[in-house]
C-alpha positions as CSV (number, residue, x, y, z in Angstrom):
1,X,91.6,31.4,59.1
2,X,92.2,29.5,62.3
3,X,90.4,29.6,65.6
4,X,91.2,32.3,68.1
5,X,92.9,31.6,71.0
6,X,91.4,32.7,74.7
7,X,93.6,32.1,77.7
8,X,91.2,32.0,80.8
9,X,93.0,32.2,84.3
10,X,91.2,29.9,87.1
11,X,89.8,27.3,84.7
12,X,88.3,25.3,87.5
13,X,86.2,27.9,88.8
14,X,82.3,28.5,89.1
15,X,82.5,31.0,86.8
16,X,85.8,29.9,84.6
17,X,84.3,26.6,84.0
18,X,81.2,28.0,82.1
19,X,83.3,30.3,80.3
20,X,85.5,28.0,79.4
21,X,82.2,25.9,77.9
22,X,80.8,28.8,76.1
23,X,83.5,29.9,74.7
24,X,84.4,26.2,73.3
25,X,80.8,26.3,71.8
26,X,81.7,29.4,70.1
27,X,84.4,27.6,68.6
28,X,87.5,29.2,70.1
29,X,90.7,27.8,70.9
30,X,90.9,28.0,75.0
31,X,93.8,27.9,77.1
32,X,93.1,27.6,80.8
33,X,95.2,27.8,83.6
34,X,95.0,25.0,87.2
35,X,97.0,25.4,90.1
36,X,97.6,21.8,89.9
37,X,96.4,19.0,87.3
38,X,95.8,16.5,89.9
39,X,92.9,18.9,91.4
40,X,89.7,16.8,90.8
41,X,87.7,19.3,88.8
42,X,89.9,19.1,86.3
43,X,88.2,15.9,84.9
44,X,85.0,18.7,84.4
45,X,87.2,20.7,82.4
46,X,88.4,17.6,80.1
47,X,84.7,16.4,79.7
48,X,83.3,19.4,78.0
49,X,82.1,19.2,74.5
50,X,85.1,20.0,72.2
51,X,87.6,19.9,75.0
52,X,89.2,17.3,73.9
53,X,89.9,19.3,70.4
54,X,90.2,22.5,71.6
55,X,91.6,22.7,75.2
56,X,95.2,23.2,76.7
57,X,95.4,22.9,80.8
58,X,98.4,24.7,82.0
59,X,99.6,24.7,85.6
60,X,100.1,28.2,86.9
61,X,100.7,30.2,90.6
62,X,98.7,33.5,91.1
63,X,102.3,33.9,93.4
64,X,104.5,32.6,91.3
65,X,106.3,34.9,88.4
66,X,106.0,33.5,84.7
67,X,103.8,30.7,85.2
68,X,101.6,32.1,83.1
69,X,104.0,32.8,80.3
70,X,103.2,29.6,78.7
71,X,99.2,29.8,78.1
72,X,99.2,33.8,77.3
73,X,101.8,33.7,74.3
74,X,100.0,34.1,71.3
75,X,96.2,34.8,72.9
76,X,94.5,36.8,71.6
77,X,91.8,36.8,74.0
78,X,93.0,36.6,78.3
79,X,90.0,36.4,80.8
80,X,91.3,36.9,84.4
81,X,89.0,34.5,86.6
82,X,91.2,33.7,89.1
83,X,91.3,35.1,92.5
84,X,90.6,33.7,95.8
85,X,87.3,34.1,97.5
86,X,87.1,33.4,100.5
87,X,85.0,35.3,103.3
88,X,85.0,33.3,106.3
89,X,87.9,31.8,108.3
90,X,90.6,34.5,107.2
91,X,93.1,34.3,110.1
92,X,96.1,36.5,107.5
93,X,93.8,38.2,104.7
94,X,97.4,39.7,103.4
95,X,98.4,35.8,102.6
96,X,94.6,34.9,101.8
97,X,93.2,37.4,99.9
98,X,95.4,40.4,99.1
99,X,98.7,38.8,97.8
100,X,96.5,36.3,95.4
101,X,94.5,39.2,94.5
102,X,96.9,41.7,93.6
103,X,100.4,39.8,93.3
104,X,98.9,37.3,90.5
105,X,97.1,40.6,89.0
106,X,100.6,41.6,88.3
107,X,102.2,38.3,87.5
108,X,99.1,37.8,84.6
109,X,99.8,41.3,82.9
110,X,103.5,40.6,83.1
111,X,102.5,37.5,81.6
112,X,100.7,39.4,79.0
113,X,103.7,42.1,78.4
114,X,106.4,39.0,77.9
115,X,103.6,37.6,75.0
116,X,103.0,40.7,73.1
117,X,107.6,41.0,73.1
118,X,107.7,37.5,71.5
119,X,104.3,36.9,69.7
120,X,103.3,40.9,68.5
121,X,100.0,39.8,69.6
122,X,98.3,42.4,71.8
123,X,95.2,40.8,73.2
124,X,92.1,42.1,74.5
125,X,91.5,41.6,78.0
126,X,88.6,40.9,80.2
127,X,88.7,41.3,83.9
128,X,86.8,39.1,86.2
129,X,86.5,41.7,89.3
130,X,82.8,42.4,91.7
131,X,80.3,44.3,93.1
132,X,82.6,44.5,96.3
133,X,85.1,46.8,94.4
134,X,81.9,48.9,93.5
135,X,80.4,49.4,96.9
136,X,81.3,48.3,100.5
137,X,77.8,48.9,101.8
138,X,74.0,49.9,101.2
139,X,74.6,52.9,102.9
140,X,77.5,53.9,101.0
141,X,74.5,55.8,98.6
142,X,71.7,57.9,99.5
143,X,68.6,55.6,99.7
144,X,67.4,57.1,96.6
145,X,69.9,56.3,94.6
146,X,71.7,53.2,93.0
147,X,74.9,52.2,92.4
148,X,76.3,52.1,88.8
149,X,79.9,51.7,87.0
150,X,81.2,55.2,88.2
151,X,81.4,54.2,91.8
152,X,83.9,52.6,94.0
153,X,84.1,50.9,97.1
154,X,85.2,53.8,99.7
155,X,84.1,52.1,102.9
156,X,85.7,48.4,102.9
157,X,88.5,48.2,104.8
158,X,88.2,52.1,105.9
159,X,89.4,53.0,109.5
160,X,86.9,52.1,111.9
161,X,85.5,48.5,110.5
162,X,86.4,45.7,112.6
163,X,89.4,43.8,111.3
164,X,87.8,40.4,111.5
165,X,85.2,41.4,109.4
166,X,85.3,38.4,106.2
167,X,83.6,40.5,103.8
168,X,85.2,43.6,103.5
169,X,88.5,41.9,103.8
170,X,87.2,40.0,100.1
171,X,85.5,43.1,99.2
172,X,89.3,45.1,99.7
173,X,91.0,42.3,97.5
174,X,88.5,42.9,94.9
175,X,88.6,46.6,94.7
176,X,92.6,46.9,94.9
177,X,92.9,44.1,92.1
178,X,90.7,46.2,89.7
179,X,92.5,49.0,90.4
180,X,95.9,47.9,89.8
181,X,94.6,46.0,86.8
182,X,93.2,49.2,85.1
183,X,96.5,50.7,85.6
184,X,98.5,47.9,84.3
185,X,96.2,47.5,80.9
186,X,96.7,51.7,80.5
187,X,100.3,51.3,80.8
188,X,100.7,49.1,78.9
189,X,98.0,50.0,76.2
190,X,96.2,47.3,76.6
191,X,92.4,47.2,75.6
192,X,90.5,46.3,79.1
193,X,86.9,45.7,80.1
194,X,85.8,44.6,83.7
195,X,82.9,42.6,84.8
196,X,81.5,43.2,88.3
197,X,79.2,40.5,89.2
198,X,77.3,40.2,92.2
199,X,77.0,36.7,93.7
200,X,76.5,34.2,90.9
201,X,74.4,31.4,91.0
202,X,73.3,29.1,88.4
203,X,73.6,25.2,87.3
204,X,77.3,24.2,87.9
205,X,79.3,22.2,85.1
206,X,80.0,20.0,88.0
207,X,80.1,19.5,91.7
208,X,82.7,22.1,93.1
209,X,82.9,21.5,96.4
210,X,84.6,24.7,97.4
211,X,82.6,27.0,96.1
212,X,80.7,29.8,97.9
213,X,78.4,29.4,95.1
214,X,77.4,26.0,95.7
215,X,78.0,26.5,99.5
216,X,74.7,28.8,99.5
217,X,72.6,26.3,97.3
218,X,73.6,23.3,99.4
219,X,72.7,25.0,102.8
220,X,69.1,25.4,101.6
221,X,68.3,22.2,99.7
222,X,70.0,20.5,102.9
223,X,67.5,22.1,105.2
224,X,69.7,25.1,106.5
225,X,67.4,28.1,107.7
226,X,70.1,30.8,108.5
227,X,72.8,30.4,105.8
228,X,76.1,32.5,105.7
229,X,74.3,34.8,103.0
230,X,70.9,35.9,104.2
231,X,70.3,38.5,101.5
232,X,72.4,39.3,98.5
233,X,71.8,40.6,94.5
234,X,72.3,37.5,92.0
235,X,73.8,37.2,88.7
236,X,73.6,33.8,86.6
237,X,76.7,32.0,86.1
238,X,75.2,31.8,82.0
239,X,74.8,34.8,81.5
240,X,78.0,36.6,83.5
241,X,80.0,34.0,81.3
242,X,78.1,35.2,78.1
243,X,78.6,39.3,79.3
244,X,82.6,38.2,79.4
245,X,82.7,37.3,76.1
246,X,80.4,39.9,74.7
247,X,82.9,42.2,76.3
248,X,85.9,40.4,74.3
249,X,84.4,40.9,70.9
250,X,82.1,44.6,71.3
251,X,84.9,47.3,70.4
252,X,82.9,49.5,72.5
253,X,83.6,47.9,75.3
254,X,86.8,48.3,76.0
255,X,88.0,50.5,78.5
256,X,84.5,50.1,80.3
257,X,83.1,48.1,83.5
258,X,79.8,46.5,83.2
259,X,77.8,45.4,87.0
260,X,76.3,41.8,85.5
261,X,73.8,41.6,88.9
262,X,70.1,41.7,89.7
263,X,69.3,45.3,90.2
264,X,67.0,44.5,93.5
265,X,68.7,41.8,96.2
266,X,66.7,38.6,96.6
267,X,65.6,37.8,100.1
268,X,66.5,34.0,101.3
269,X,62.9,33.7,102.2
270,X,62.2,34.0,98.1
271,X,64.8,31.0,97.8
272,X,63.9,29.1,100.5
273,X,59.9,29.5,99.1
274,X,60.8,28.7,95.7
275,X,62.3,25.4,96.7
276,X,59.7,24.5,99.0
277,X,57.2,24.7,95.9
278,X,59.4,22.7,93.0
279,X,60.6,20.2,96.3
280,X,58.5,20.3,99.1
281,X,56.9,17.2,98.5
282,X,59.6,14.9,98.2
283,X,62.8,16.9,100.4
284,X,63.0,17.9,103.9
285,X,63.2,21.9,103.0
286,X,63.0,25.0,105.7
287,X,61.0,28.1,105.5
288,X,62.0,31.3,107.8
289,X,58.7,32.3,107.5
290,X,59.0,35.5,105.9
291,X,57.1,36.6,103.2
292,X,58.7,36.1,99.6
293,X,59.3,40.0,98.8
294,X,62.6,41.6,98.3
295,X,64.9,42.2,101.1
296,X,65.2,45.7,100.4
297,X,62.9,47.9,97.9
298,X,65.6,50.0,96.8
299,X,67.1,49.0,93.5
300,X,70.6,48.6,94.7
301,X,72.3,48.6,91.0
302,X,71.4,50.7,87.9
303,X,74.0,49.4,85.2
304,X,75.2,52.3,82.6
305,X,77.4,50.1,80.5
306,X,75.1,46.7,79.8
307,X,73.0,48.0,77.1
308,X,75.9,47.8,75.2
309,X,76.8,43.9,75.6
310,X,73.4,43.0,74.6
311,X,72.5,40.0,77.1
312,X,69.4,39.7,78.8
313,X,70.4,38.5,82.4
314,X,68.4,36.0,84.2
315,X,65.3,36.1,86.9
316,X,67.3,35.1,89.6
317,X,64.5,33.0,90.8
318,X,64.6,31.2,87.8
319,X,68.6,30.8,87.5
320,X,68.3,29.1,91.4
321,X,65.9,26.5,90.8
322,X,68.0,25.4,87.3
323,X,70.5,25.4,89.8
324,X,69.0,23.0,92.3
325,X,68.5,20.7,90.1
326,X,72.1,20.5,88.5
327,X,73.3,19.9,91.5
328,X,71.0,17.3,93.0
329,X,71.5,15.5,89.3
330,X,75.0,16.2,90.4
331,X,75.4,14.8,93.6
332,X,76.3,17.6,95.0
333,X,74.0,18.1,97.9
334,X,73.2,15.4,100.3
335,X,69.3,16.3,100.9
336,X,66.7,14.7,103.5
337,X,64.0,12.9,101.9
338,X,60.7,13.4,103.2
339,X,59.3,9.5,104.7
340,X,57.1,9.3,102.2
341,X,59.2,9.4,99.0
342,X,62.2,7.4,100.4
């Protein structure tokens, strides 16, 4: 019997590029999706064990119709990872956010219906959506209460918030992608699950400039004190790739979303602590001051669906100092020694 095939959109992602690794470990047959093959973290892609055996890089357009024709025909696994996120510096979010969002939504599951007519292969599909297309904000809920797979974000976007505001434009793009791809799968009787993760941290597969992900890392072990993302729940890059796949083979889990976060968010003074004690003595590192306690003692996500998948998530504490190190092994970070240890 030979290998499965998985298509995973986005390969060069935070997230895609573990996937991509896990599910090469587990001996599938991936197919992955670049807007270009000239991007530079494509060489990450091409360096992971059994890539060389076992991976196809296909160029494709979240805008463009049929480019992912290619990679989907025969899958029988598609992971959607691709979708822009971007919260800061969004001058058109219908051109940023929305039309990537929903438009290559559409152009994957068309992809998908154009596979099954020629191959007779109906795959299962796994979603790659957030937290932001679960809630818009804390107060969304009654303090007492936490947010778990039955909600939705009603308050992004809603009449009232200003228009410049970067995070519920991203949080808008998530929710209406979800939505439309629920609809899609049903229509077209497909079998869907749908990960919501919270921000995702974790040790990168390489450098990946762009991301938000490394972004936040990179501010602190540079000696930033007030980054872009003061407090937020945290999911490990490992482990949300792990819940995707554990999603793909459980039966149960189709037609079910699954929040893959911390239930409690993690204050940056708990990060910024953290380093200070694996780093301190040899980089230049800031400390706000604050005590090292939760932001907030409300546990902000309850998850309903997780038992199910069987993975045992992360301390988030834990998951950001593996990821400090990856990325100062990396290169990725351009840290100030302290005078002694230069």
């Amino acid at each position: 019997m030979s290998s499965p095939i998985a298509c995973v959109t986005g390969g060069t992602g935070f997230l895609a590029t573990e996937l991509i690794a896990q599910l090469l470990k587990r001996g599938y047959r991936v197919r992955t999706t670049v807007r270009s093959l000239a991007n530079k973290n494509v060489a990450c892609l091409q360096a992971l064990p059994g890539a060389s055996v076992s991976l196809e890089l296909h160029e494709a357009d979240l805008l463009k119709q049929g480019t992912f024709d290619e990679c989907m025909v025969g899958a029988e696994y598609v992971f959607h990872t691709a979708s822009p996120f971007v919260t800061a510096g969004i001058t058109n979010p219908q051109a940023q956010l929305y039309a990537p969002a929903l438009d290559g939504t559409r152009n994957v599951f068309g992809s998908i219906a154009r596979s099954i007519q020629e191959s007779g292969v109906r795959p299962r599909v796994v979603f790659t959506s957030s937290v932001a297309a679960i809630f818009g904000r804390a107060a969304d809920k009654p303090a007492d209460q936490s947010f778990d797979e039955d909600d939705w974000n009603t308050s992004s976007c809603a009449e009232g918030n200003p228009p410049n505001d970067g995070i519920d434009l991203y949080r808008y793009s998530k929710l209406i992608a979800e939505k439309e791809a629920w609809a899609l799968a049903e229509a077209q009787r497909i079998d869907m699950s749908s990960i919501c993760p919270s921000f995702i941290v974790g040790p990168p597969r390489g450098a990946h400039s762009a991301s938000e992900s490394l972004r936040y890392m990179r501010e602190a072990l540079e000696g930033e004190v007030l980054p872009h993302r003061p407090e937020t729940p945290l999911i490990d890059v490992r482990d949300c790739a792990q819940c995707h796949i554990a999603a793909a083979e459980t039966p149960a889990a189709a037609k079910l979303r699954f929040i893959t976060s911390s239930e409690w968010p993690v204050a940056r003074s708990a990060v910024l602590r953290a380093l200070q004690a694996k780093y301190g003595q040899t980089l230049q590192l800031m400390d706000d001051g604050e005590p090292p306690e939760p932001a907030s003692s409300r546990k902000i996500f309850r998850s309903k669906t997780m038992p199910l998948l069987g993975v045992t998530l992360r301390d988030p504490i834990e998951s950001l100092l593996d990821m400090a190190e990856a990325m100062l092994r990396l290169g990725a970070v351009k840290p100030k020694m302290n005078s002694a240890t230069k």
